[in-house]
C-alpha positions in Angstrom: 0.0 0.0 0.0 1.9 3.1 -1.2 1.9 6.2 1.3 -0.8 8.5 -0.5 -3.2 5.0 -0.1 -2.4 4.7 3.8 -2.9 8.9 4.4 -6.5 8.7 2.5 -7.3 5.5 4.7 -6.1 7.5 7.8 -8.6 10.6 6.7 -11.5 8.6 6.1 -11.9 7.6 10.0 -14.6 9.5 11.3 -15.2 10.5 14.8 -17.9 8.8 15.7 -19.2 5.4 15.0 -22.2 2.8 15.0 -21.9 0.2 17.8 -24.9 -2.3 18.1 -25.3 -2.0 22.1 -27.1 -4.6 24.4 -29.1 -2.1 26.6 -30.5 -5.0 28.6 -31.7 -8.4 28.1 -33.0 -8.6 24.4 -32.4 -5.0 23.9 -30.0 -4.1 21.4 -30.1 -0.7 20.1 -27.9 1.2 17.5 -26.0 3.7 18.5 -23.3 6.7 17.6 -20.3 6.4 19.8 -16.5 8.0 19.7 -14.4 6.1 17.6 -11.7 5.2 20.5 -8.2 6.7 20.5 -4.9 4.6 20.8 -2.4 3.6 23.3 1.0 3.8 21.7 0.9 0.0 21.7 -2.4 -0.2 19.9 -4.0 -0.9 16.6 -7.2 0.5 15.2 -9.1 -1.9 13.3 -11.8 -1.5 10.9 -14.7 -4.4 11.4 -15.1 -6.4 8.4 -17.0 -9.5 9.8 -18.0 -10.6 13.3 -19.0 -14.6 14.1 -21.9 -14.8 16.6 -21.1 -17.3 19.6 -22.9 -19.3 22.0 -21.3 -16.7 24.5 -23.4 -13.8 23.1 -26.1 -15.4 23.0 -25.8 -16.4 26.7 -24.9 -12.8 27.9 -28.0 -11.4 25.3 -30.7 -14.2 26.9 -29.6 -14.7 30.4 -27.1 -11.8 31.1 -24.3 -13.6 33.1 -22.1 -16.4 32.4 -20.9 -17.6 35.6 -19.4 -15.2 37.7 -19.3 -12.9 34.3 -22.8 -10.7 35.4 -23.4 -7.9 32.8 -24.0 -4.8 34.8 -24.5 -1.9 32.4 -24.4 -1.8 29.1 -22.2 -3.8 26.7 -21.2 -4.1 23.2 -20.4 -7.7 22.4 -18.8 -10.3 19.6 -15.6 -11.6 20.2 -14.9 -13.5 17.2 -13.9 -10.8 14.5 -11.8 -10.1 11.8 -11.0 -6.5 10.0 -8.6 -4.1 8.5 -5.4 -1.6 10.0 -6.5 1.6 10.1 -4.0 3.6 12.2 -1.1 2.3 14.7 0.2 4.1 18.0 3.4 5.7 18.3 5.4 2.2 19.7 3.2 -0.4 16.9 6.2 -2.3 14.9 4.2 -5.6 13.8 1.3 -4.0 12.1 0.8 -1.0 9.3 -1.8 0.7 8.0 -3.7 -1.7 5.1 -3.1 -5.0 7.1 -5.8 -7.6 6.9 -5.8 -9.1 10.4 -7.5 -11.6 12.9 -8.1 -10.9 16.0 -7.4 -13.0 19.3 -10.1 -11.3 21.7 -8.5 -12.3 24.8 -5.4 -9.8 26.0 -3.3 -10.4 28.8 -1.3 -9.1 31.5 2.3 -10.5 30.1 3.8 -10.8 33.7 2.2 -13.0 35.9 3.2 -17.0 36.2 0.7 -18.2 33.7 1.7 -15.6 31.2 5.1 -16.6 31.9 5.0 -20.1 31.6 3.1 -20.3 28.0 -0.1 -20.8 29.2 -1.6 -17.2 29.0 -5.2 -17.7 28.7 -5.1 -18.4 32.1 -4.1 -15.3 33.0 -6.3 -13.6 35.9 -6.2 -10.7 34.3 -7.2 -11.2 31.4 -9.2 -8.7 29.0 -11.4 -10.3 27.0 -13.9 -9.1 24.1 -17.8 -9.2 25.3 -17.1 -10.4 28.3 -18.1 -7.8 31.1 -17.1 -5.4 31.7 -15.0 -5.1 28.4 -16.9 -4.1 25.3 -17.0 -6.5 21.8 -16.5 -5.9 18.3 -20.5 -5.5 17.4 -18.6 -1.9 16.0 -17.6 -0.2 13.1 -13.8 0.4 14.6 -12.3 -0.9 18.1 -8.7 -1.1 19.1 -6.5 -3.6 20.7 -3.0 -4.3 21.3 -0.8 -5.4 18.1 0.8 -8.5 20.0 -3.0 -10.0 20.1 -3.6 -9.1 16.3 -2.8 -11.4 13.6 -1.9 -10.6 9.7 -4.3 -13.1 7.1 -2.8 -13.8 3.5 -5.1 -12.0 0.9 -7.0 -15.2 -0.3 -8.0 -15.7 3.3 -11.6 -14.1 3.9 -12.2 -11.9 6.7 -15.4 -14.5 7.5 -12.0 -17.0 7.9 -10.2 -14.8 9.9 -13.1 -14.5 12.4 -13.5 -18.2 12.4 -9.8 -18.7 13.5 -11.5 -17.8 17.5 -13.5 -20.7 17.3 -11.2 -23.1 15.6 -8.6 -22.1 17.8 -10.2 -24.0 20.9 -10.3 -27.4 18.8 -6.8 -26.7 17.9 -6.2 -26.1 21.8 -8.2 -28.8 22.9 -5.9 -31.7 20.2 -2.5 -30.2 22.1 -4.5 -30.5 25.4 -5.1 -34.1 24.2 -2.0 -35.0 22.4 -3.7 -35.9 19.4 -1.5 -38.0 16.9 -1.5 -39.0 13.4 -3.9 -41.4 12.7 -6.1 -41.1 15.8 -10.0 -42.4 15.8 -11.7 -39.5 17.7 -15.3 -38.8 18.7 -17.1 -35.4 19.3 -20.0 -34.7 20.8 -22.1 -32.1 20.3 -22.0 -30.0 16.8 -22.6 -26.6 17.7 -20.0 -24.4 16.0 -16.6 -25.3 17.9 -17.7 -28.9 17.6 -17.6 -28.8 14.4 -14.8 -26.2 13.8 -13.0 -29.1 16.1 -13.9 -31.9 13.7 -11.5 -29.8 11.0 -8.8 -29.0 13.5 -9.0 -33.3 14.5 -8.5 -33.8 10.9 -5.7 -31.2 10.4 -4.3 -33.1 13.0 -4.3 -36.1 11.1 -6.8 -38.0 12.9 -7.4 -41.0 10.5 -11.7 -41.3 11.8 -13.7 -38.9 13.4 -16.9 -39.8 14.9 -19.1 -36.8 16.0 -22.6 -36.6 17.6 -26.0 -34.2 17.5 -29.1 -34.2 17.4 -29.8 -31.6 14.2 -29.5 -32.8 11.0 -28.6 -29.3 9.5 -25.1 -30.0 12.2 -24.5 -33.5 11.2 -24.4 -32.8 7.2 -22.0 -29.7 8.0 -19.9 -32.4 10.2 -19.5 -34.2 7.1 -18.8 -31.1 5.2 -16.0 -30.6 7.7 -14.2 -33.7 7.1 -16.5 -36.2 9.7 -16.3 -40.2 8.6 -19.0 -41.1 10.9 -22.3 -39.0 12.2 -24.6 -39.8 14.8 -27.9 -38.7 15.5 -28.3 -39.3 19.2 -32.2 -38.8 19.0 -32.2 -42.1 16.7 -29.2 -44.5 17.8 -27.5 -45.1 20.8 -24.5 -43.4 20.7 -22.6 -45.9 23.2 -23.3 -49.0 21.1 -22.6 -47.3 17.8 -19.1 -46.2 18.7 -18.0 -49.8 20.3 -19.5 -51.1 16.7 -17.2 -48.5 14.9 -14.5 -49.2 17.0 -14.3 -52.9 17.0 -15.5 -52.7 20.6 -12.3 -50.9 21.9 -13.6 -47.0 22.1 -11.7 -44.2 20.4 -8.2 -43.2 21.4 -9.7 -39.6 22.3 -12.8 -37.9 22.9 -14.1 -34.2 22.8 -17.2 -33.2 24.5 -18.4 -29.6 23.0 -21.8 -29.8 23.9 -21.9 -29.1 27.8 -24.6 -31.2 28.2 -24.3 -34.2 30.9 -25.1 -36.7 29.2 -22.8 -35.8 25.7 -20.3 -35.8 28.8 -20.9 -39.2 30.3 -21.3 -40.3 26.6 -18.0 -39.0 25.7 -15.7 -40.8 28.3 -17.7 -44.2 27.8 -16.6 -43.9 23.9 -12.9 -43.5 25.1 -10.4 -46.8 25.5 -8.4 -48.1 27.9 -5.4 -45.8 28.2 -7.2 -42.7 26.0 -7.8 -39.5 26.6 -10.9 -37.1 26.8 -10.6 -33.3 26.3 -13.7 -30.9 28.1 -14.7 -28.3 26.1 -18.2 -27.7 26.7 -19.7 -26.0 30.0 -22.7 -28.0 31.4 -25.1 -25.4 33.0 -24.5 -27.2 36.9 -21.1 -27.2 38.0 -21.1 -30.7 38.9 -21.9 -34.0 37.2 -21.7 -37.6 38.1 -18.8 -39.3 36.9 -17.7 -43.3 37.1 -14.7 -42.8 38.8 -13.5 -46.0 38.9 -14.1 -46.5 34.7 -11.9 -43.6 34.5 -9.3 -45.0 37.5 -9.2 -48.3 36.2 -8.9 -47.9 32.2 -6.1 -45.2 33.3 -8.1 -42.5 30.8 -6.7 -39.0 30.6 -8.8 -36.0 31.5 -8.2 -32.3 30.2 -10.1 -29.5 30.7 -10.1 -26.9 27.9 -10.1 -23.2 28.5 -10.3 -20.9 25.6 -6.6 -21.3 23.7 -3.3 -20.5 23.8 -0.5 -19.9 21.0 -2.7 -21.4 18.4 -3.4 -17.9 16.0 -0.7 -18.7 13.9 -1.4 -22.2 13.3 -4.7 -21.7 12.6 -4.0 -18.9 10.2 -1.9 -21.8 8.5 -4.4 -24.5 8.5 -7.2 -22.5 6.9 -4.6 -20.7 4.6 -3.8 -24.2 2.9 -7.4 -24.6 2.3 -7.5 -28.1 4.2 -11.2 -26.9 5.3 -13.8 -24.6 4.0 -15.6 -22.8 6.5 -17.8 -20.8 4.7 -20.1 -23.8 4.7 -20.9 -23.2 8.0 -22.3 -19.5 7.5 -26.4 -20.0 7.9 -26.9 -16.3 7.8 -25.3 -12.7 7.4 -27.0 -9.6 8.6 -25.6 -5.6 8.8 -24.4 -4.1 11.8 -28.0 -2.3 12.0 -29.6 -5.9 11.9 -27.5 -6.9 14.8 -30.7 -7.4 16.9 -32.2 -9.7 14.3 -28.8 -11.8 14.3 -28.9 -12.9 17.8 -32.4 -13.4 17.5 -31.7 -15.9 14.7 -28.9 -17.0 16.1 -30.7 -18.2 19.4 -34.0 -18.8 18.3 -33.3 -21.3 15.4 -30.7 -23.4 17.0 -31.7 -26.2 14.7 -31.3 -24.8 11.5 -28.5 -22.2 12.5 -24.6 -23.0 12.7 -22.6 -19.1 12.6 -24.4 -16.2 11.7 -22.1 -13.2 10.8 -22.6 -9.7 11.1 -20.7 -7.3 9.4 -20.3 -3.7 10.6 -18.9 -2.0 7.7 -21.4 -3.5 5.1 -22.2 -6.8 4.1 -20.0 -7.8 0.7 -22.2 -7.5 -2.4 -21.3 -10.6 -3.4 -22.3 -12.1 -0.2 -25.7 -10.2 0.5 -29.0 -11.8 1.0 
């Protein structure tokens, strides 16, 4: 991008800017806020295309995700890719014109978990939509350039927002150990179950076995690379996978769902000696497990928090095309239809799999 291209890019940030905001519980109104200004270690990005979680939904329905209680109002989206539209003073990794993803969650840098490698447990972690820090349902936000990733031009930004999502499947195979040739089941088929199907594959897992009950889920399982699908609603799942496995279980198991019984379902899939990786979060804290199953069959246990270090990687893995995940786009909507997105989005859990809202404009080519 030559210098007169960066300066008109620079002049054409306005002042203000639209920002869906959640007033209250199903209240999300349109408003005109201050574009924010920079820290010297800060990047503003332009919002090209913002995934809908289960999260938002959560915060939009119930208003609180465990001890996360939204208290006044908040923008949210966390899963979001855009476009470098002015640096601070001390930025070195990004300029102006960049095509970036963004990892929502930003962290302290000093304490022992940052330290060690495993930052997203960090306890001070800032992360997009989650109260009381504001999302990326704008038209501009900022963040710091350590936590924002460059995406080759044939990457779409809908792929760059997806790199969230597939991050924690990524996360959840290191978590596991997953190794060449693997047989792996996955339950539940919402959108990191099945964004974790493709990062089992990428993997090299040699048969993947997931589980739902929506049709619309299982046939975009497939889409992702699933070898086996099964609709829990009409087989039993414990029977199927012993019959798929020759009666010995899969060498690891995900369970995305956070339902109990996907749960209990998941480690009675696994094998003597395999491993089972917790992704999903059940709405009770505790569930009943058969302790001495897991005790005497030696199975590991991991529980899976967000991601760590997997950006990169999953910039990769999507770059080389191994995965399309524009199949699982079931709707795109305009910043100002941000309200019917989450309505869609949690109403039509069935026929829905990630809705994406774009704040700058929905892509001709890509309108409805």
């Amino acid at each position: 991008m030559s210098v007169k291209q960066e300066q008109n890019l620079t002049e054409a940030i306005p002042k203000t800017m639209k920002a869906a905001v959640m007033n209250d519980l199903f209240d999300i109104e349109i408003k005109e806020v201050y574009v924010p200004d920079l820290e010297p270690d800060e990047v503003l990005i332009k919002v090209m295309a913002v995934g809908i979680c289960g999260s938002d939904i959560h915060y939009y329905e119930h208003g609180r995700i465990g001890p996360y209680v939204v208290e006044d109002p908040i923008i949210l989206g966390h899963e979001c890719a855009g476009i470098v539209v002015r640096t601070g003073a001390n930025v070195t990794k990004h300029q102006v014109g960049d095509r970036v993803a963004v990892e929502p969650g930003v962290t302290c840098g000093r304490c022992e978990y940052c330290k060690s490698g495993r930052y997203n447990l960090c306890p001070e972690v800032e992360f997009l939509a989650t109260p009381p820090v504001d999302g990326a349902f704008v038209q501009y936000f900022k963040h710091r350039e350590d936590f924002v990733y460059s995406i080759p031009d044939h990457l779409s930004f809908e792929e760059g927002a997806f790199i969230e999502p597939f991050s924690v499947g990524i996360h959840a195979c290191k978590r596991a150990g997953l190794q060449p040739g693997s047989s792996v089941a996955i339950m539940g088929m919402g959108p990191v179950g099945l964004t974790a199907v493709a990062a089992a594959k990428a993997f090299g897992a040699k048969e993947v076995i997931v589980t739902d009950l929506a049709p619309v889920r299982l046939e975009a399982a497939k889409k992702m690379g699933a070898d086996h699908i099964i609709n829990v609603a009409e087989q039993d799942t414990d029977a199927k996978i012993r019959e798929l496995t020759n009666g010995k279980g899969v060498d690891v198991a995900f369970e995305t769902a956070g339902n109990p019984k996907a749960l209990q379902s998941a480690l009675a899939s696994v094998k003597r000696g395999g491993k089972m990786a917790i992704v999903g979060l059940p709405p009770q804290s505790e569930i009943g497990m058969n302790v001495p199953l897991i005790a005497d069959n030696e199975i590991d246990i991991s529980g899976i928090f967000r991601y760590v270090n997997t950006y990169p990687q999953g910039i990769e893995f999507l770059s080389s095309k191994i995965v399309d995940m524009h199949n699982l786009i079931t709707g795109r909507f305009p910043l100002e239809q941000t309200k019917e997105a989450m309505e869609q989005a949690r109403t039509d859990k069935q026929g829905s799999v990630k809705i994406m809202v774009y704040p700058n404009g929905v892509p001709e080519e890509q309108g409805e």
